[in-house]
N, C-alpha and C positions, 0 to 999 in steps of 0.2 A: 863617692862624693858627687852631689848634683848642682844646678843651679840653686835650686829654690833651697836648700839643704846654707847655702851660700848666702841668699839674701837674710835668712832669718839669724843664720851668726849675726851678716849688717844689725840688723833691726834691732836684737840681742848690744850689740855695743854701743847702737846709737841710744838708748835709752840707758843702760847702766852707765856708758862714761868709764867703761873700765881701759880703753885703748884707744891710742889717739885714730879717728874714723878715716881719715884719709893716707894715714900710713903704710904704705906697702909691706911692713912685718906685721901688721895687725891680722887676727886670725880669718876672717872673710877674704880679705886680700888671697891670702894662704888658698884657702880654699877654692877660689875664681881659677886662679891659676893652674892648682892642679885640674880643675874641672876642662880648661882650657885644654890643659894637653893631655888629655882623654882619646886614646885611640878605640873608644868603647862607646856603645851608648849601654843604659840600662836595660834594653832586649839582646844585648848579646848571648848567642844560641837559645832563643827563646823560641820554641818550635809552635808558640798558638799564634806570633804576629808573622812567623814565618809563612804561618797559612793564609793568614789572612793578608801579608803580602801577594800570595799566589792568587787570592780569589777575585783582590781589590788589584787589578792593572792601573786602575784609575788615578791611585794615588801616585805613582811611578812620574803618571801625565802633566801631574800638576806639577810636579817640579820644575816642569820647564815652566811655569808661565815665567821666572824674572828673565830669562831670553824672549819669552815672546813683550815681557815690559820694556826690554830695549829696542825691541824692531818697532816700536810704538814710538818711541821717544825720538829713532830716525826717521822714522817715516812720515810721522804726525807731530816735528818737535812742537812745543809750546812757542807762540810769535814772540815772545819778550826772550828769546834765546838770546838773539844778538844784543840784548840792551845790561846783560848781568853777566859778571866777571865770574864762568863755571866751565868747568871742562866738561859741557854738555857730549860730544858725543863721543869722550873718551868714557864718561862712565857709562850709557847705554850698550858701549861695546863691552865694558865688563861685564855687563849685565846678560850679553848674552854670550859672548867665549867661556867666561869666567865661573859665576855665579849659578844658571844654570846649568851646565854640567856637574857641579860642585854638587849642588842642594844632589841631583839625580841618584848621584854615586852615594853618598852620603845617607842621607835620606830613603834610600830604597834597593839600590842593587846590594851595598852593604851595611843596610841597618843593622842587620842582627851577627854582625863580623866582625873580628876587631881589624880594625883597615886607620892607616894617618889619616887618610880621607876625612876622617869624621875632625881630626885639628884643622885642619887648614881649612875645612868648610867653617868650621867656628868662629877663624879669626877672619876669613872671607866674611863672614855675613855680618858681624862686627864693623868691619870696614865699611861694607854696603848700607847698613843703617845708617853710622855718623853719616857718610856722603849725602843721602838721601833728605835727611835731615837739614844738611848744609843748602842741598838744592833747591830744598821749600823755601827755607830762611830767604835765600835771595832770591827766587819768586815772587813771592805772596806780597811783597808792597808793589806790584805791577799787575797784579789779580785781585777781580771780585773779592770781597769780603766773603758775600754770601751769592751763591750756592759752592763757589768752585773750590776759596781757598778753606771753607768752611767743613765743604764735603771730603779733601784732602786731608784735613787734620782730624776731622773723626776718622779718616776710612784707616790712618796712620796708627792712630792708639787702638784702635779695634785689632788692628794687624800685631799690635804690640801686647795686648791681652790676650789674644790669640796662642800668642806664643808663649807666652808665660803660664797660659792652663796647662798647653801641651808638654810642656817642661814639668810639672806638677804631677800631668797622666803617668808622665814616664816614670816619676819616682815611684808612685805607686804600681807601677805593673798594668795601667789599664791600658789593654790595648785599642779598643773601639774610641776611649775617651781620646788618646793620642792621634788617631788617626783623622778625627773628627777637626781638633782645632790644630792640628798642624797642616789641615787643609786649610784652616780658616787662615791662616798665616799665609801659605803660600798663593792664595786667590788675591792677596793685597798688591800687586804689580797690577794686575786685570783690573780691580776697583777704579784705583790710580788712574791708570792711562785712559779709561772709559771716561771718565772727568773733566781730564786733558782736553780729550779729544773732542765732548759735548760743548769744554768750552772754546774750543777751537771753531768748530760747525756750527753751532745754533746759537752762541751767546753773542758771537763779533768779537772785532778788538776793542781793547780798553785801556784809557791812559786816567791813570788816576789824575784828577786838579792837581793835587799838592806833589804829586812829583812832574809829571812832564804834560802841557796842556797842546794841543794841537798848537798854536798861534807857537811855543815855546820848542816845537821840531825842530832839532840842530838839520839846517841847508844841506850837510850830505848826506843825513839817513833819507832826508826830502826827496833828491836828486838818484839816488839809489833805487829806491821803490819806485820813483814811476819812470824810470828805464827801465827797469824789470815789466813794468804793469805796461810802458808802450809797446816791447818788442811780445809781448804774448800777446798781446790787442786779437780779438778776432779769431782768435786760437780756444779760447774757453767758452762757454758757452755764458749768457749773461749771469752776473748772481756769482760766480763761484769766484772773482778777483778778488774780492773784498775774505774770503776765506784765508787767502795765501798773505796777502798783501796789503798794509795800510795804502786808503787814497784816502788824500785830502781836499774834503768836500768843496773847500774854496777854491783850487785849483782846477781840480778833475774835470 
């Protein structure tokens, strides 16, 4: 039983009407589930991706980038952290205790093994999309439209076709096909935080009109940033305050 084996039952019920679509005895349900708890993947003992595990280090590498997506999100969080209700850098640290190790093991030390590793990475990454997903939501009305939150929700459904080829490679056996877009998938943390972090350094801050206008600053986020912004006075070089930290130009 595969994914994609799973969405076509879907698509199969959604257009006959033979079972109710969102019932958990309906036979896709069935099907997710056991896919779910899958201590296999479709290369299990499959000795040509086994090779090409050994010749391809590369792919092993990329599994960590969702750790290096977390050290991104502490390092460089997005400025509108403080202003939206998200366990910003509890998920970052999933991102990289959790997730990272997971995708590595998973995905490459025992692709071709039967190991749990491969369930608990599944509902792991599960978990990590809703979140992720959650995170934009309450972002994106505090960001650009266009380049930033625009470049985020393509780089996201690219991330998400990405993986659904690779899920398709695997049913069928291809191994170069697999290895190709489940890199494309795992490069989506790297995309992401590059984004972030362009709009972090070159774009400025930005308060949309219709939700928060400078003149509309609640007095303690005011009074917070520039005790922050006086006690580093003379510590950074000019140019980079406005990086870290709103000033307000009527003030300042």
């Amino acid at each position: 039983m595969h994914l994609n084996e799973c969405l076509s039952i879907a698509k199969n019920i959604w257009e006959s009407k033979s079972h109710p679509f969102l019932s958990l005895a309906s036979p896709h349900s069935d099907c997710v589930l056991a896919w779910m708890w899958k201590s296999t993947t479709n290369f299990h003992n499959h000795e040509e991706m086994n090779n090409r595990l050994n010749e391809h280090p590369w792919f092993g590498l990329l599994c960590w980038t969702f750790s290096a997506g977390g050290l991104i999100l502490i390092l460089l969080p997005p400025r509108v952290t403080w202003r939206i209700s998200y366990p910003h850098y509890s998920f970052a640290s999933y991102l990289i205790f959790i997730q990272g190790p997971l995708a590595f093991f998973a995905d490459y030390v025992y692709l071709i093994h039967d190991h749990p590793v491969h369930i608990v990475d599944r509902f792991s990454a599960l978990t990590m999309v809703t979140l992720e997903l959650y995170r934009h939501l309450a972002i994106m009305p505090c960001m650009r439209i266009f380049p930033t939150a625009a470049g985020i929700a393509l780089s996201l459904l690219v991330a998400l076709y990405s993986f659904s080829q690779s899920q398709r490679c695997q049913s069928e056996m291809n191994v170069d096909g697999f290895l190709f877009w489940h890199s494309m998938w795992h490069l989506y943390p790297l995309v992401c935080g590059s984004i972030e972090v362009f709009d972090v350094f070159f774009l400025g801050e930005y308060f949309p009109k219709w939700k928060r206008g400078e003149d509309q600053i609640d007095d303690v986020v005011r009074k917070w940033e520039h005790e922050i912004s006086a006690k580093f006075a003379g510590k950074r070089k000019p140019g980079w305050r406005s990086h870290f930290f709103f000033v307000d130009k009527k003030t300042a």
